[in-house]
C-alpha positions as CSV (number, residue, x, y, z in Angstrom):
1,X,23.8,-13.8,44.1
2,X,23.1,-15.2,40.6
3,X,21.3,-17.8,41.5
4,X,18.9,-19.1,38.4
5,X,18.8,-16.1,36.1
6,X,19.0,-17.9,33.4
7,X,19.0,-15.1,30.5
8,X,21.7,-13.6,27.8
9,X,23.3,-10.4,28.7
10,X,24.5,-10.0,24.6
11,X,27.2,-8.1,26.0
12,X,25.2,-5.1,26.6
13,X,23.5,-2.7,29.1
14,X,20.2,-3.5,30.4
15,X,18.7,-0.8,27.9
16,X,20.6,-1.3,25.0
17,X,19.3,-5.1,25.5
18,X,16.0,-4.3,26.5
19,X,15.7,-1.7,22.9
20,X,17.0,-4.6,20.7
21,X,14.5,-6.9,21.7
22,X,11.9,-4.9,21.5
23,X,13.2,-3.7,17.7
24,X,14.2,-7.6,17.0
25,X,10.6,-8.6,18.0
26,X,9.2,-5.7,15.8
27,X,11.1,-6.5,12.9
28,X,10.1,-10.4,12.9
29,X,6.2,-9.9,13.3
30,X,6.3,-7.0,10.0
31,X,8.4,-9.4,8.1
32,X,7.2,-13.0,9.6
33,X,11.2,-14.1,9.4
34,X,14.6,-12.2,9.9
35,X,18.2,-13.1,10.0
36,X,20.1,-12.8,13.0
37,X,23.0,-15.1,15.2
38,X,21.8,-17.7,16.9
39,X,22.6,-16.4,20.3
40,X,20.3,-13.3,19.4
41,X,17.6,-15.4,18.4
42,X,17.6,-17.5,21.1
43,X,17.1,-14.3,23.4
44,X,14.3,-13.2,21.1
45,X,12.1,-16.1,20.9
46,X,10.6,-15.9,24.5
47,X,10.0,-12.1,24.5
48,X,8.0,-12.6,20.9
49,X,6.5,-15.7,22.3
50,X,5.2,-14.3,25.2
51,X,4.0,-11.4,23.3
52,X,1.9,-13.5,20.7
53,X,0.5,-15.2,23.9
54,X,-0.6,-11.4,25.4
55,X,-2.0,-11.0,21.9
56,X,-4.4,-14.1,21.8
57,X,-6.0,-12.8,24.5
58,X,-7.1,-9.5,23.2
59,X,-8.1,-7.6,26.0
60,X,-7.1,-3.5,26.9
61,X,-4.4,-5.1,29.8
62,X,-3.4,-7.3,27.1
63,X,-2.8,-4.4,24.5
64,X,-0.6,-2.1,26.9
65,X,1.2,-5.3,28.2
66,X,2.1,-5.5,24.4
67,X,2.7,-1.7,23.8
68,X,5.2,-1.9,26.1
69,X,7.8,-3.9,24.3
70,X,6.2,-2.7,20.6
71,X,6.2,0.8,20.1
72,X,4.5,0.5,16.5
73,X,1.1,0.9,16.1
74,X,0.2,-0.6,12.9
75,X,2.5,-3.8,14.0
76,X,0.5,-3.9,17.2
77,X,-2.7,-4.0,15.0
78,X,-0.9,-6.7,12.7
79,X,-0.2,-8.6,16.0
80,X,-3.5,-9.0,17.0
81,X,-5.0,-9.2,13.9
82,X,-3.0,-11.3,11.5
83,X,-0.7,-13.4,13.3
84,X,-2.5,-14.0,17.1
85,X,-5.7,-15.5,15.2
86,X,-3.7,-18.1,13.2
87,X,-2.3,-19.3,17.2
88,X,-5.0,-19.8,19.2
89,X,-5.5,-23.0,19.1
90,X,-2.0,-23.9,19.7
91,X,-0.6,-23.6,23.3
92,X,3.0,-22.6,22.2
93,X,5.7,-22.8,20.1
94,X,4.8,-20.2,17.5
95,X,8.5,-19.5,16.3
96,X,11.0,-21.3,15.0
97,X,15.0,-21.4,14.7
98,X,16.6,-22.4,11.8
99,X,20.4,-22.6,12.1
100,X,22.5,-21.2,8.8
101,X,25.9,-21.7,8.7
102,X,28.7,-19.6,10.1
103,X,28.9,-16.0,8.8
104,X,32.2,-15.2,6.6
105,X,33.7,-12.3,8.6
106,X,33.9,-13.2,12.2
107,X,32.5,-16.9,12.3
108,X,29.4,-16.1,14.3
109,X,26.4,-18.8,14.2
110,X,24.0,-17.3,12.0
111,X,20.1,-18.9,12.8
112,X,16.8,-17.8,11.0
113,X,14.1,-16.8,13.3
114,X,10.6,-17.5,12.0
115,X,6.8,-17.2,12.9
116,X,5.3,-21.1,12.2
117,X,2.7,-21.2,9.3
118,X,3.6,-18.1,7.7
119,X,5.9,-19.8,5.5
120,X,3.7,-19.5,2.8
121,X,3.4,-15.7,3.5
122,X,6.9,-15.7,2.0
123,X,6.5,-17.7,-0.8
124,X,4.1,-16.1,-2.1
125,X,5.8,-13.4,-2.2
126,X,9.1,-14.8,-3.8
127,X,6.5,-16.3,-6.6
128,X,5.3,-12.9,-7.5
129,X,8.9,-11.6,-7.4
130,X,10.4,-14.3,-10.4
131,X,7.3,-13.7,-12.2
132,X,7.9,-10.2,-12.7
133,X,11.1,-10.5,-13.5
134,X,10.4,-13.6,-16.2
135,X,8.2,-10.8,-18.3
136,X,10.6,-7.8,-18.0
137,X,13.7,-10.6,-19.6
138,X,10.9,-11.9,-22.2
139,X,10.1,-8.3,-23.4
140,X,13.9,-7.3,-23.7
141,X,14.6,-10.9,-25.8
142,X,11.2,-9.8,-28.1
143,X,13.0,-6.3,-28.6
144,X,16.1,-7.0,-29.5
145,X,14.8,-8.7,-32.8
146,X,13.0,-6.3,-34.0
147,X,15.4,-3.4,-33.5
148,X,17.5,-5.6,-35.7
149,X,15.1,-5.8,-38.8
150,X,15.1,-2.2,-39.3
């Protein structure tokens, strides 16, 4: 009986769903946000949650109960780091899903999911992205005259 198993399936074998967790989970504590369908990141959210709970811990049991889903070293060391020490004093809800639209092909609910309070990790980032393209269309409009007076 089925009784109360209340998880996804995604349509997929119990390792094919247990490896894109695990790379899904990866993927959103390198990058702080990724991009997914809503039905994918509503599986995701516990297994990262949980994971970010191992992590505030910070204990050896804790680290292998982590290494088992994350396989990536220097996102493990991120994990504990980085992104556990900006949780601990909050008792849950460390991610976030932020619904997008339908996607054009085949009408599937596309959803942000999102680590709370790194927002700013990703502006930043943007910032320093225009700004560096600002001087690169500023030097090309300075050319331009000059190449013309001579």
């Amino acid at each position: 009986m089925r009784h109360r198993k209340a998880f996804n399936k995604l349509n997929r074998t119990a390792s094919h769903r247990k490896a894109l967790l695990a790379n899904m989970t990866t993927q959103l504590f390198t990058h702080k946000r990724i991009k997914t369908t809503a039905v994918k990141a509503k599986a995701v959210r516990p297994v990262a949650e949980r994971l970010i709970t191992f992590a505030k811990k910070d204990t050896l049991a804790s680290r292998r109960q982590v290494l088992k889903t994350v396989r990536d070293k220097t996102v493990i060391k991120q994990l504990f780091n980085d992104i556990a020490p900006t949780y601990q004093s909050r008792p849950g809800g460390y991610t976030r899903i932020v619904k997008l639209g339908q996607r054009q092909g085949d009408g599937a609910e596309l959803a942000y999911l999102e680590l709370v309070g790194f927002e700013s990790v990703r502006k930043e980032k943007k910032a320093k992205g225009k700004k560096s393209t600002k001087k690169t269309k500023e030097k090309v409009e300075t050319e331009t005259p000059a190449g013309e007076d001579d």
